[in-house]
TITI-736887 format. One record per residue: x, y, z of N, C-alpha, C in turn; residue in one letter; residue number from 1. Coordinates in steps of 0.02 Angstrom, whole numbers, plus 50000, padded with zeros to 5 digits. Example, Ala and Ser with C-alpha at 12.3 -4.5 7.8 and 13.67 -1.06 7.14 Angstrom:
2
site n_east->50660	n_north->49716	n_up->50390	ca_east->50615	ca_north->49775	ca_up->50390	c_east->50660	c_north->49835	c_up->50390	residu->a	num->1
site n_east->50642	n_north->49888	n_up->50354	ca_east->50684	ca_north->49947	ca_up->50357	c_east->50645	c_north->50002	c_up->50394	residu->s	num->2
//
This chain:
132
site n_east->50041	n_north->49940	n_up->50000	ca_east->50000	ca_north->50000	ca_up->50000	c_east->50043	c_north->50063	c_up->50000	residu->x	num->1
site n_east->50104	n_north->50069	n_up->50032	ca_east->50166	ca_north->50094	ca_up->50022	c_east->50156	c_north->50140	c_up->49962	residu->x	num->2
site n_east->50157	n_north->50091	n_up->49921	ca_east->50169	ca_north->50124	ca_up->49825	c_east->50118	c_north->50163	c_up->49797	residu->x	num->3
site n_east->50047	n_north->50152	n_up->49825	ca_east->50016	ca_north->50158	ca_up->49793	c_east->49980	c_north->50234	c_up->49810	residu->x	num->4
site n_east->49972	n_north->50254	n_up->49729	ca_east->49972	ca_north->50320	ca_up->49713	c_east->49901	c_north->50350	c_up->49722	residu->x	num->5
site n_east->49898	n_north->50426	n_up->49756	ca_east->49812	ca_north->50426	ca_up->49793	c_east->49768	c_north->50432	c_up->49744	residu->x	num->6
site n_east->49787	n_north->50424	n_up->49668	ca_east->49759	ca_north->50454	ca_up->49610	c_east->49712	c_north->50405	c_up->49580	residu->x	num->7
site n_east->49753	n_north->50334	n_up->49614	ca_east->49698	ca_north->50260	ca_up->49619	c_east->49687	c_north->50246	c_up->49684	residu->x	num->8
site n_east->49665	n_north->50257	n_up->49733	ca_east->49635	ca_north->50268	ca_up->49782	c_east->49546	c_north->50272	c_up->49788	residu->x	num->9
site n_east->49515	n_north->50248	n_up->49821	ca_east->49450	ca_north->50234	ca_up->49801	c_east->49434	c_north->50313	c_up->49834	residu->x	num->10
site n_east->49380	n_north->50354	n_up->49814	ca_east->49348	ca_north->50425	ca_up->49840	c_east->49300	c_north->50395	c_up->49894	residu->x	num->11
site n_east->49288	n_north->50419	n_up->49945	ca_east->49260	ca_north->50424	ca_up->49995	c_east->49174	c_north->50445	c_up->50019	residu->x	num->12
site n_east->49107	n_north->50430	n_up->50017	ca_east->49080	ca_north->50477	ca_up->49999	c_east->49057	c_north->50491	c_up->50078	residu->x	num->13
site n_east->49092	n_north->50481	n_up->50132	ca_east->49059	ca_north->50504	ca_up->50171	c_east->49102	c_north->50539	c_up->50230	residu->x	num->14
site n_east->49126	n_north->50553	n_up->50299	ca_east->49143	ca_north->50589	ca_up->50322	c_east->49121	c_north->50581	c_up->50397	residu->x	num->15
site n_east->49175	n_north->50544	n_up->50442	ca_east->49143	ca_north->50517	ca_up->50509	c_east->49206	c_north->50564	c_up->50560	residu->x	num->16
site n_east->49204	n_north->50583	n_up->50602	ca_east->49232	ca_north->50625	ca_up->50670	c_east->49291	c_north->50568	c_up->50673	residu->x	num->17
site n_east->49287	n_north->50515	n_up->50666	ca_east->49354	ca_north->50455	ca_up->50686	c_east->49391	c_north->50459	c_up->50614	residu->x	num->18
site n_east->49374	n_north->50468	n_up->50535	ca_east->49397	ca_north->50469	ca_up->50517	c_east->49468	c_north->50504	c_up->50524	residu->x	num->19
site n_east->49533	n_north->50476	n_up->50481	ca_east->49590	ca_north->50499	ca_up->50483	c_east->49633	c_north->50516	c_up->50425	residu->x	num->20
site n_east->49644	n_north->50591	n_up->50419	ca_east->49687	ca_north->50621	ca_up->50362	c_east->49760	c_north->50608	c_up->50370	residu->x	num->21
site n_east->49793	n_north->50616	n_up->50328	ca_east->49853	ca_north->50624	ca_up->50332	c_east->49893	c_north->50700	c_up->50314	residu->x	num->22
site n_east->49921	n_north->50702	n_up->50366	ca_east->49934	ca_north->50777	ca_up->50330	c_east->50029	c_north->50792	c_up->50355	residu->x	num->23
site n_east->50051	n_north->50837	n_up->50325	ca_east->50110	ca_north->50864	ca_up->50319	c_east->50133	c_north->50938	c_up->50359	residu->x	num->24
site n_east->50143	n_north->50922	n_up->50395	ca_east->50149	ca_north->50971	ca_up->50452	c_east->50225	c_north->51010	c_up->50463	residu->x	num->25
site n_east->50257	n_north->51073	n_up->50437	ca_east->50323	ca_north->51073	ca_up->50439	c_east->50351	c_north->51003	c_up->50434	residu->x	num->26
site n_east->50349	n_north->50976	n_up->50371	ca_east->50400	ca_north->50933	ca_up->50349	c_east->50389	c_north->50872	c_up->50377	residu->x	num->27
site n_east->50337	n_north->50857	n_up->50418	ca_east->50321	ca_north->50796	ca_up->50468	c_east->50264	c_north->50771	c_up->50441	residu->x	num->28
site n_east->50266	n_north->50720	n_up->50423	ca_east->50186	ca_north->50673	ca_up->50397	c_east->50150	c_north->50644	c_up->50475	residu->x	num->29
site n_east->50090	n_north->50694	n_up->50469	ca_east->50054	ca_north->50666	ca_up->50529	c_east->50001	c_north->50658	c_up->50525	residu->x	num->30
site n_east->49953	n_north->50618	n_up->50565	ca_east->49895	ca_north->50609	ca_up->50557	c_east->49841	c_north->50636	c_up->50600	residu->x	num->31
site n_east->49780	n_north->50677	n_up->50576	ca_east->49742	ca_north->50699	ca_up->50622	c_east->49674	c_north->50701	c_up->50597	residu->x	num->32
site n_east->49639	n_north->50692	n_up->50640	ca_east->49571	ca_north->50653	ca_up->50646	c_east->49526	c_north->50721	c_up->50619	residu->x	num->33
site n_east->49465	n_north->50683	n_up->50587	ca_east->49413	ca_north->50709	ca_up->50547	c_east->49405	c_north->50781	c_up->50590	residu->x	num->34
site n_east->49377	n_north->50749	n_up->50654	ca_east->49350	ca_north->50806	ca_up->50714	c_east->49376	c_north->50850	c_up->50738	residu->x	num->35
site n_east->49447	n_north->50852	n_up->50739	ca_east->49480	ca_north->50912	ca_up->50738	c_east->49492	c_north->50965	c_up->50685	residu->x	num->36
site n_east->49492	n_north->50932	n_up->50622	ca_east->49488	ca_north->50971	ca_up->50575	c_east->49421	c_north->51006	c_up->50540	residu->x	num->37
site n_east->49350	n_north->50998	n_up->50588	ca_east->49287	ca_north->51011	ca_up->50580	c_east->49278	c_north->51049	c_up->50642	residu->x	num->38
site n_east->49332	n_north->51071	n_up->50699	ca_east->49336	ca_north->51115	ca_up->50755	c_east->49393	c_north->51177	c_up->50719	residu->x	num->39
site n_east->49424	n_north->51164	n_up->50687	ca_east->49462	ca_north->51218	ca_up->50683	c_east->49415	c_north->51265	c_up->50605	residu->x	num->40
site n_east->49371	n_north->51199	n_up->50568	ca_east->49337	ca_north->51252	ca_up->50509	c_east->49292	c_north->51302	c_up->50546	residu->x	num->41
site n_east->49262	n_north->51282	n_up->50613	ca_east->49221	ca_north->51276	ca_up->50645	c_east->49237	c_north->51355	c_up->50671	residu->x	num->42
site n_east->49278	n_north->51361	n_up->50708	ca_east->49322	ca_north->51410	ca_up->50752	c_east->49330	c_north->51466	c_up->50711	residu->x	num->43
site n_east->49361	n_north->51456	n_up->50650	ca_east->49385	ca_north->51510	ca_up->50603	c_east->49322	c_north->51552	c_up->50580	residu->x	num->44
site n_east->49271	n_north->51492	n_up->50542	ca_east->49211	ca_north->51517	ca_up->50518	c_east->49179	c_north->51567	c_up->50576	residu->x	num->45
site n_east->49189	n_north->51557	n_up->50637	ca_east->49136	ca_north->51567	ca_up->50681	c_east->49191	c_north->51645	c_up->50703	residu->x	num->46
site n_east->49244	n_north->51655	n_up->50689	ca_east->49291	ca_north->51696	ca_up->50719	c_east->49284	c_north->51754	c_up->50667	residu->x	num->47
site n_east->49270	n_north->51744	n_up->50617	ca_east->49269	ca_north->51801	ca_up->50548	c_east->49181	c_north->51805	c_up->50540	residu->x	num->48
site n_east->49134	n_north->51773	n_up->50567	ca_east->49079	ca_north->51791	ca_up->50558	c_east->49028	c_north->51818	c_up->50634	residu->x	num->49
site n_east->49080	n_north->51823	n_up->50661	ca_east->49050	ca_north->51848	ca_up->50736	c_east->49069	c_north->51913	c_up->50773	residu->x	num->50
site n_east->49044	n_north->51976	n_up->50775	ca_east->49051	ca_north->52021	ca_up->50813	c_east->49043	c_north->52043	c_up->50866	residu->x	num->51
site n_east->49090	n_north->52089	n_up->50898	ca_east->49048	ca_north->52129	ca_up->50963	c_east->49060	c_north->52175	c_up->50967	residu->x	num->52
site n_east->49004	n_north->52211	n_up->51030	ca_east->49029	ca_north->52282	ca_up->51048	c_east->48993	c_north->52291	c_up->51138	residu->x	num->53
site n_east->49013	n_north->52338	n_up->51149	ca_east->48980	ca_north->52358	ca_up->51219	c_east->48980	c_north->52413	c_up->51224	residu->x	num->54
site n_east->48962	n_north->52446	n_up->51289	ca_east->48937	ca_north->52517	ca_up->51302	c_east->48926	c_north->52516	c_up->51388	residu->x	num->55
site n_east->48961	n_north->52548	n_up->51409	ca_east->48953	ca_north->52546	ca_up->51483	c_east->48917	c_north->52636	c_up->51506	residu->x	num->56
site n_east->48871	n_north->52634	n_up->51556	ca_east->48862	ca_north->52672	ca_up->51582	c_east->48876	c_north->52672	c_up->51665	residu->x	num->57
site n_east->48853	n_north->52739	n_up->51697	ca_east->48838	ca_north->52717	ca_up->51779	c_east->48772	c_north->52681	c_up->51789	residu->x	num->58
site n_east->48715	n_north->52703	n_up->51754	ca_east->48671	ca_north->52670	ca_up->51765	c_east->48631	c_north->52684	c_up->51720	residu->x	num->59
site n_east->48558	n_north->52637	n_up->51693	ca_east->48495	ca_north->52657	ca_up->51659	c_east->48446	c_north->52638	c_up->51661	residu->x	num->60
site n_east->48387	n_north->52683	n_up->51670	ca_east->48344	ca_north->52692	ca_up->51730	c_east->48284	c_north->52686	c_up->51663	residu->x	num->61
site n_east->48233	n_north->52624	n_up->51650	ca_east->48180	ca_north->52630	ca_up->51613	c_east->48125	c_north->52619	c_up->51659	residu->x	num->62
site n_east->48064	n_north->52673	n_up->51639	ca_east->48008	ca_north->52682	ca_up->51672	c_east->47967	c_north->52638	c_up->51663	residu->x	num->63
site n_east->47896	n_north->52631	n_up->51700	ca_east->47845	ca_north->52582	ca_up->51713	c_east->47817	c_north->52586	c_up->51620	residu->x	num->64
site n_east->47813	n_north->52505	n_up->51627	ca_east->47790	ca_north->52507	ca_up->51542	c_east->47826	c_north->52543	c_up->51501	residu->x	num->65
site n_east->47874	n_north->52561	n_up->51498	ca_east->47906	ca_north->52604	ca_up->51442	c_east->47980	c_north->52568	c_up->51420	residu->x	num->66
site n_east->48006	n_north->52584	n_up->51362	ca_east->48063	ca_north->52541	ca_up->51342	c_east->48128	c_north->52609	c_up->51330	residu->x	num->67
site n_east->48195	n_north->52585	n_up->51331	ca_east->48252	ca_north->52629	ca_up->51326	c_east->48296	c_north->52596	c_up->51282	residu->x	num->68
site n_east->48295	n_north->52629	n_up->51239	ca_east->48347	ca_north->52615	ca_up->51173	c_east->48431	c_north->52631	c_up->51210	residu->x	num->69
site n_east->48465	n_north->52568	n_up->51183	ca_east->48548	ca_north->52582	ca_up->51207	c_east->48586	c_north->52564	c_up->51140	residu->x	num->70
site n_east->48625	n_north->52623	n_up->51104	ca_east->48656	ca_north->52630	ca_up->51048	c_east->48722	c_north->52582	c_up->51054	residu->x	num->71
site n_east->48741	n_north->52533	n_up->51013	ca_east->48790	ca_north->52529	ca_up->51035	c_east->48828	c_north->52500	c_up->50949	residu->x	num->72
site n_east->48913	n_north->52520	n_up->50964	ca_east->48955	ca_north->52518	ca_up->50914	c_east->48989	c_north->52443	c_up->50903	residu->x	num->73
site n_east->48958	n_north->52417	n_up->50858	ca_east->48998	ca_north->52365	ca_up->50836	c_east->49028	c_north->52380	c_up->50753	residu->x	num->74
site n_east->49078	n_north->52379	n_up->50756	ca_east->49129	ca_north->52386	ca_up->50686	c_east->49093	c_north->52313	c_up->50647	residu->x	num->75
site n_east->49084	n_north->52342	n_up->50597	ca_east->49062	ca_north->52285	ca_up->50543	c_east->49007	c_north->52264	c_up->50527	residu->x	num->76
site n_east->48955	n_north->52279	n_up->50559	ca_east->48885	ca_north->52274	ca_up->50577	c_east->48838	c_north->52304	c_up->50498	residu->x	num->77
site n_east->48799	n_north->52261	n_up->50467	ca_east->48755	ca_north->52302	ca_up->50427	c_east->48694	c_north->52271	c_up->50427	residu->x	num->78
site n_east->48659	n_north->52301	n_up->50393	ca_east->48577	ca_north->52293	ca_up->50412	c_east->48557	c_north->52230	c_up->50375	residu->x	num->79
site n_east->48519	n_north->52173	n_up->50404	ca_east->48522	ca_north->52115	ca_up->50373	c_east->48570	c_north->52050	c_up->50431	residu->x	num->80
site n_east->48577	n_north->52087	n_up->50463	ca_east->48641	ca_north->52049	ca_up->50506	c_east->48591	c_north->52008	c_up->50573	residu->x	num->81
site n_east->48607	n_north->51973	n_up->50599	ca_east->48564	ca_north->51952	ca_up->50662	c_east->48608	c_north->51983	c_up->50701	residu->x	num->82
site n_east->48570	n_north->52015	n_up->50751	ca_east->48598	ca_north->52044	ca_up->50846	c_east->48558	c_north->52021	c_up->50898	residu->x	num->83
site n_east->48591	n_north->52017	n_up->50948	ca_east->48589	ca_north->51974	ca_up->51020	c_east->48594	c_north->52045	c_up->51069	residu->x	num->84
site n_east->48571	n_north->52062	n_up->51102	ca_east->48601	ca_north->52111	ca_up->51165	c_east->48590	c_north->52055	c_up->51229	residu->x	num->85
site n_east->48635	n_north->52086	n_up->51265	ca_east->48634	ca_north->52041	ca_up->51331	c_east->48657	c_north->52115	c_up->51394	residu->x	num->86
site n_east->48675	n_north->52109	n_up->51448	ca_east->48681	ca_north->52163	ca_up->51492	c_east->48718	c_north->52114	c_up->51558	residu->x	num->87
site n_east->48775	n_north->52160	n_up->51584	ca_east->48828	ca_north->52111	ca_up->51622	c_east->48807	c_north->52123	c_up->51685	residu->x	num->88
site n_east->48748	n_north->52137	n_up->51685	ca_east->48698	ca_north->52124	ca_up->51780	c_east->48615	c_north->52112	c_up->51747	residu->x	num->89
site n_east->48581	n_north->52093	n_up->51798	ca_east->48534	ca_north->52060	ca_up->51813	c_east->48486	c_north->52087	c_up->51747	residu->x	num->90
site n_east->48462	n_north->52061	n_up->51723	ca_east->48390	ca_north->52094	ca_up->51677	c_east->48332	c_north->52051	c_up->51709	residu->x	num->91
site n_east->48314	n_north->52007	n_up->51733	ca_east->48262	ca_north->51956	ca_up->51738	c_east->48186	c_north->52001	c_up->51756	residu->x	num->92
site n_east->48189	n_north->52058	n_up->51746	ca_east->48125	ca_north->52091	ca_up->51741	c_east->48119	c_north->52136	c_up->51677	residu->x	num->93
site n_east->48156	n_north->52138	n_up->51652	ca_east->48163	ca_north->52184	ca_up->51574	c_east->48164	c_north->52141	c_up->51527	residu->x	num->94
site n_east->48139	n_north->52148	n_up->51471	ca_east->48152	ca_north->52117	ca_up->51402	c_east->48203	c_north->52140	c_up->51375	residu->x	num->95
site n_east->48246	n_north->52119	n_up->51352	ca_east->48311	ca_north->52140	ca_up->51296	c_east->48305	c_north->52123	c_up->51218	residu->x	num->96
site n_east->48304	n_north->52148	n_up->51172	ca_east->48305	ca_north->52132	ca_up->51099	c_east->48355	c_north->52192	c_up->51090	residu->x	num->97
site n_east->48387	n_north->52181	n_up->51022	ca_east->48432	ca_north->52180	ca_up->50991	c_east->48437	c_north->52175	c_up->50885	residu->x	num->98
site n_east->48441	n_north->52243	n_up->50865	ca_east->48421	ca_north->52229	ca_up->50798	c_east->48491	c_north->52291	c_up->50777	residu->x	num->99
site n_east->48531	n_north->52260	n_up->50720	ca_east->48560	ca_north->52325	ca_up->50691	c_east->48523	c_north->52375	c_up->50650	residu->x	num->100
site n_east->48550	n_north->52424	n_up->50647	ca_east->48498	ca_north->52477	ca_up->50649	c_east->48541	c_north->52525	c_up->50585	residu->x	num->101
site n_east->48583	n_north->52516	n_up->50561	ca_east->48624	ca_north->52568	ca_up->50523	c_east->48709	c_north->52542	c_up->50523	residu->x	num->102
site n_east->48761	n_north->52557	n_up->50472	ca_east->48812	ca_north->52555	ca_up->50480	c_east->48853	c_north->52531	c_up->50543	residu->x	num->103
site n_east->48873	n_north->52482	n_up->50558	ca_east->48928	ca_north->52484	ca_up->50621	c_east->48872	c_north->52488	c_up->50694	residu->x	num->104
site n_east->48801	n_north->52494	n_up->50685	ca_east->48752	ca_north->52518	ca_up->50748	c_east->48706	c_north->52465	c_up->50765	residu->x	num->105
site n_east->48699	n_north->52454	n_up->50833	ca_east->48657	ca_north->52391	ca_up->50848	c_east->48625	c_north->52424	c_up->50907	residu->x	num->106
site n_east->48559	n_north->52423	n_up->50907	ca_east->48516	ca_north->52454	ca_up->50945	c_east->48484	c_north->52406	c_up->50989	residu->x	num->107
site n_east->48509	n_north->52431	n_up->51059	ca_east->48479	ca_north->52369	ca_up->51094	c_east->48412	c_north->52399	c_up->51156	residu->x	num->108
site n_east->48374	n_north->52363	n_up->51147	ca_east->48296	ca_north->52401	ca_up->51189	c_east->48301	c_north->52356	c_up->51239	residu->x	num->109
site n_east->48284	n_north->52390	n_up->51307	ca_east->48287	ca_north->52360	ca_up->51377	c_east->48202	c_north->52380	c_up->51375	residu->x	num->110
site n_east->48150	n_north->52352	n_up->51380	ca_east->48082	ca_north->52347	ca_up->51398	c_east->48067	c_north->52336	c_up->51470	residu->x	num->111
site n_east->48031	n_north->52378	n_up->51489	ca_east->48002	ca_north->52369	ca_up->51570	c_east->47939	c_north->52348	c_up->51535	residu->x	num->112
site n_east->47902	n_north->52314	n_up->51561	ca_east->47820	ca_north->52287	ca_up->51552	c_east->47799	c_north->52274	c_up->51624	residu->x	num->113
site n_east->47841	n_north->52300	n_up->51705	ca_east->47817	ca_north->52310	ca_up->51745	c_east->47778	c_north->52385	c_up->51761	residu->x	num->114
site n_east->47752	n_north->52380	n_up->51814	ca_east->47711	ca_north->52445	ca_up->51849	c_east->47762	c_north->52499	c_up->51858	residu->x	num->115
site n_east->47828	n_north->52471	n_up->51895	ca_east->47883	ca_north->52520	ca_up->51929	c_east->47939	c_north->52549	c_up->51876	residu->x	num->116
site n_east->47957	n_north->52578	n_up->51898	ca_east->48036	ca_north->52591	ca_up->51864	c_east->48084	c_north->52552	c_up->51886	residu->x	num->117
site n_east->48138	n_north->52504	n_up->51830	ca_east->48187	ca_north->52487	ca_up->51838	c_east->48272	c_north->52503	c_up->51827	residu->x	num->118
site n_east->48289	n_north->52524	n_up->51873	ca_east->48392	ca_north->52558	ca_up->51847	c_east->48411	c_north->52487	c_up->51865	residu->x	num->119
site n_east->48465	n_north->52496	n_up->51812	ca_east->48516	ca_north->52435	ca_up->51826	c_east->48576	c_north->52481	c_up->51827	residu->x	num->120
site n_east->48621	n_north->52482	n_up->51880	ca_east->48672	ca_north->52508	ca_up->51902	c_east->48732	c_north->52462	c_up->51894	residu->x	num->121
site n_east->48789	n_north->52518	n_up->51861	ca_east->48855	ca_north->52507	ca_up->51817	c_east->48845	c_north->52436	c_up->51755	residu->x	num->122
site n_east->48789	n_north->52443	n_up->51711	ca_east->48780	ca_north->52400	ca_up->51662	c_east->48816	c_north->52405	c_up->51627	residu->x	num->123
site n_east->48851	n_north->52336	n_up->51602	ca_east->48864	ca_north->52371	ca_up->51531	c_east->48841	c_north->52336	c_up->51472	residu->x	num->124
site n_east->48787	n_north->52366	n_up->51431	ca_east->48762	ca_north->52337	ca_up->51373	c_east->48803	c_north->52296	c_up->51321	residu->x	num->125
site n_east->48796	n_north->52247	n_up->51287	ca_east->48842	ca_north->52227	ca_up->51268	c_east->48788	c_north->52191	c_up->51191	residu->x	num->126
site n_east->48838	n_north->52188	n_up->51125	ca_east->48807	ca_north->52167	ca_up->51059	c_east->48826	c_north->52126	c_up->51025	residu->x	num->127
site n_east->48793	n_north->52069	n_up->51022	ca_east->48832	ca_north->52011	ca_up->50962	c_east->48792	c_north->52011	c_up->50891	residu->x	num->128
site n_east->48835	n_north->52017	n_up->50862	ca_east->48824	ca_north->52001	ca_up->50769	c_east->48845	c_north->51957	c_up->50749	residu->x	num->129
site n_east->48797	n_north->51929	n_up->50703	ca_east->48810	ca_north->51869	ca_up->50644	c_east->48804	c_north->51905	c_up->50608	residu->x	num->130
site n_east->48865	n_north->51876	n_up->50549	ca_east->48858	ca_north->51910	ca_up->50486	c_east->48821	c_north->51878	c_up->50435	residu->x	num->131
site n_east->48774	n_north->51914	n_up->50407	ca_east->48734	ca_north->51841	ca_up->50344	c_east->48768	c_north->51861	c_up->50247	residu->x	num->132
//
């Protein structure tokens, strides 16, 4: 099997996590498994198609039933894109959504749908993008 050239080699049609490549690594023939090489397409894809941004204040204070828009800058961002907002203290009484809104801008709405007013003190808003 030594000799034999990959050009008569039977094609493969399928693709299992145990499978094993052979590959050439600085000058070293080594072998590495299907699943690692479906974590690193994995990683890259996910590293060039994923953004962020944040926005810190002291605090922001939305009234009973009423919602507060938080601007925030993510480089790369255009309309068509999916956004996530999230906030690095408590929300479990506010709604959060998240839509880009313009160039590089992801607009994230904190919703009260309670009676009271809610501040969340030293938040910092924060924005994830997929790029489509």
């Amino acid at each position: 099997m030594a000799d034999t050239k990959i050009s008569v080699l039977p094609a493969a049609t399928t693709l299992g996590n145990t499978d094993i490549f052979v590959l050439n690594q600085s000058s070293t023939t080594k072998t590495i498994a299907a699943s690692i090489v479906s974590q690193k397409i994995q990683a890259d894809y996910t590293a060039a198609t994923t953004l962020t941004g944040s926005v810190a204040t002291a605090s922001y204070t939305v009234a009973a039933n009423a919602q507060t828009p938080v601007t925030v800058t993510v480089t790369g961002a255009a309309l068509g894109d999916f956004a996530l907002g999230s906030s690095s203290v408590s929300t479990t009484t506010l709604q959060v959504t998240a839509s880009v809104t313009g160039a590089d801008t992801v607009t994230v709405i904190l919703k009260n749908t309670t009676a009271s007013a809610i501040t969340l003190t030293s938040a910092v808003i924060k924005a994830k993008v997929w790029k489509q």
